[in-house]
C-alpha positions in Angstrom: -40.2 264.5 11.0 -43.3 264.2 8.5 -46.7 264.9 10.2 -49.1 261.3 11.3 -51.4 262.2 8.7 -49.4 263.0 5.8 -47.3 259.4 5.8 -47.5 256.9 2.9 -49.0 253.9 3.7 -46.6 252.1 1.8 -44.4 252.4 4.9 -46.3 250.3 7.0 -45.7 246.9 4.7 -43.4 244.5 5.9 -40.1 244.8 4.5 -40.7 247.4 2.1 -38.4 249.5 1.0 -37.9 252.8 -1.2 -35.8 251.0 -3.6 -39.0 248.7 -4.0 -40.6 251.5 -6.5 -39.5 251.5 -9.9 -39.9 253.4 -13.4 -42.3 252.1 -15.2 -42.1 253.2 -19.2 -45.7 252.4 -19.3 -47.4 254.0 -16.9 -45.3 257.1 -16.3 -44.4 258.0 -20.0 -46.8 255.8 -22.5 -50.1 256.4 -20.5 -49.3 259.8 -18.8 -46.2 262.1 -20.2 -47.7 261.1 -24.2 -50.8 261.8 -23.1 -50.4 265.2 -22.3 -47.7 265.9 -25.0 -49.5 264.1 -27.8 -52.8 266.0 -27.1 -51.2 269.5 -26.8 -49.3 268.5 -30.1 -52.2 267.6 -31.9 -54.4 270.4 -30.4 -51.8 273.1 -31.7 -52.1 271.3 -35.1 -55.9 271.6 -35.3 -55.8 274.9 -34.4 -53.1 275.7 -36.9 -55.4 274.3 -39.8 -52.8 271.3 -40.6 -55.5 269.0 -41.1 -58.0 271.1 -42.6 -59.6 274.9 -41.9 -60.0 275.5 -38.2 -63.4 276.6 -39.1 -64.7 272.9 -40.6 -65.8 270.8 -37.4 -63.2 269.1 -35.0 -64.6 265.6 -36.2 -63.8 266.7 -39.8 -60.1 267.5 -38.8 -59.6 264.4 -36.3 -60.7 262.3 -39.5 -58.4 263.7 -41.4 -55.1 263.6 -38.9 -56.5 259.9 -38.4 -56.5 259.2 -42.4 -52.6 260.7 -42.4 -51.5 259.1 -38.8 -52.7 256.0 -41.2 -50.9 257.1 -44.7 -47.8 257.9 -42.1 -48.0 254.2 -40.5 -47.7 252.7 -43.9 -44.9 254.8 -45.1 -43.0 254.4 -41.8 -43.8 250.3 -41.5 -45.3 250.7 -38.2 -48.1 248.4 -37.0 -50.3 250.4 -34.6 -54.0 249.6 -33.2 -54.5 253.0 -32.9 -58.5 254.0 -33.4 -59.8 256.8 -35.0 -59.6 259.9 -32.8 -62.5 261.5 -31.6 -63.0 265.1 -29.9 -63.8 263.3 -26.3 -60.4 260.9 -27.1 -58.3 264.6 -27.3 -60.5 266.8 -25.2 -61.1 266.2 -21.3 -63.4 268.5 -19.3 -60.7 268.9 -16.6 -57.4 268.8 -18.4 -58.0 270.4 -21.5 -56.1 268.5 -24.7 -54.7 265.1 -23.7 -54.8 262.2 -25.9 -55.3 258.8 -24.5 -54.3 256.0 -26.3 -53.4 252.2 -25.7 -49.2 252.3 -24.1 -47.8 251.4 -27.3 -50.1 253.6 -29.5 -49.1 256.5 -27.2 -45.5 255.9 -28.6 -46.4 255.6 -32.3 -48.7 258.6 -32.3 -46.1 260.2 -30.6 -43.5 259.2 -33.7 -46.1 260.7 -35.9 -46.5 264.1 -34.2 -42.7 264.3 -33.8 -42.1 263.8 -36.8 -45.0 266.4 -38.0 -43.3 269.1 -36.0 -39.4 268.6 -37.3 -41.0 269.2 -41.1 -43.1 272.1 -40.3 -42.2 273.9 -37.2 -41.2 276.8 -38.7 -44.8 277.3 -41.0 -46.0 276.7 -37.3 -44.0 279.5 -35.4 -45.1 282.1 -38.4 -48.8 281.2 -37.4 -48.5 280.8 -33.6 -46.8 282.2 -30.7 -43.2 280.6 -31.1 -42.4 279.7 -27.7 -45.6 277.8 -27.4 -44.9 276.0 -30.8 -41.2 275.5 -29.7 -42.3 273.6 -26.1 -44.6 271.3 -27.8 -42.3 270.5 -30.0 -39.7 269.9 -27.7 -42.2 267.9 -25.5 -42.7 265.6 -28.2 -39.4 265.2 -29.0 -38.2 264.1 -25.8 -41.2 261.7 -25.1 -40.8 259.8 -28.3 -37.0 259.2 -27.4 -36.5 256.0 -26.2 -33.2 256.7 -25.0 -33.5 259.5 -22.1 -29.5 259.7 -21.7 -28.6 260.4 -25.5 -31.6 262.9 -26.2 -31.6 264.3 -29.4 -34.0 267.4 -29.5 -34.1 268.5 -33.3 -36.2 271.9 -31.9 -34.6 274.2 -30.6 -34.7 277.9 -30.5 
């Protein structure tokens, strides 16, 4: 028996029931799974020098990932609204990297970053610890598949 205090209010409505509460793509994976994955993605990028020397400014470097998400959209044929990013669009005081974007953008950069980290994880792992290159990559992978049941990780170990 759960403690008085520590009961969900959601209890206490008239015919509700646990089956009530639902995934929801958009708020569990688009706004919040991408949003971790996508900024730790593009954070380990930065820092790896993949869109120019770590040592140039971040606004430098979040120009030019913006200028080849761009160049990718147009190879790809995806239509995107995505904005340019900006250091307080990747960095958060109290959660470190984490890239927020509009639901569908979420999805798109995530395509982009994916598909970033299939062509060049291995340059990656040379430059950075390899299980740290090998989770984001994974994280990626997984939260840009659309189909949860036939996952098809393309980084592995």
């Amino acid at each position: 028996m759960l403690p008085a205090d520590n009961v969900s209010p959601l209890i206490l409505l008239k015919w509700f029931h646990v089956r009530k509460i639902q995934w929801c793509q958009l708020h569990n994976l688009n706004l919040g799974l991408l949003w971790t994955s996508n900024g730790g993605c593009l954070a380990l990028l930065l820092e790896a020098g993949f869109f120019g020397n770590p040592s140039l400014d971040m606004r430098f470097r979040l120009e030019n990932a913006y200028d080849e998400f761009k160049l990718w959209l147009r190879q790809s044929r995806f239509t995107c609204s995505q904005r340019r990013f900006t250091v307080k669009m990747l960095f958060k005081a109290q959660h470190g990297p984490y890239l927020s974007c509009k639901g569908w953008n979420s999805r798109v950069v995530c395509a982009w970053l994916s598909d970033i980290m299939a062509r060049s994880w291995e340059m990656l792992c040379e430059m950075h610890d390899r299980s740290e290159v090998i989770l984001v990559a994974n994280a990626v992978t997984f939260c840009c598949s659309s189909d949860f049941d036939g996952l098809a990780c393309k980084i592995s170990s």
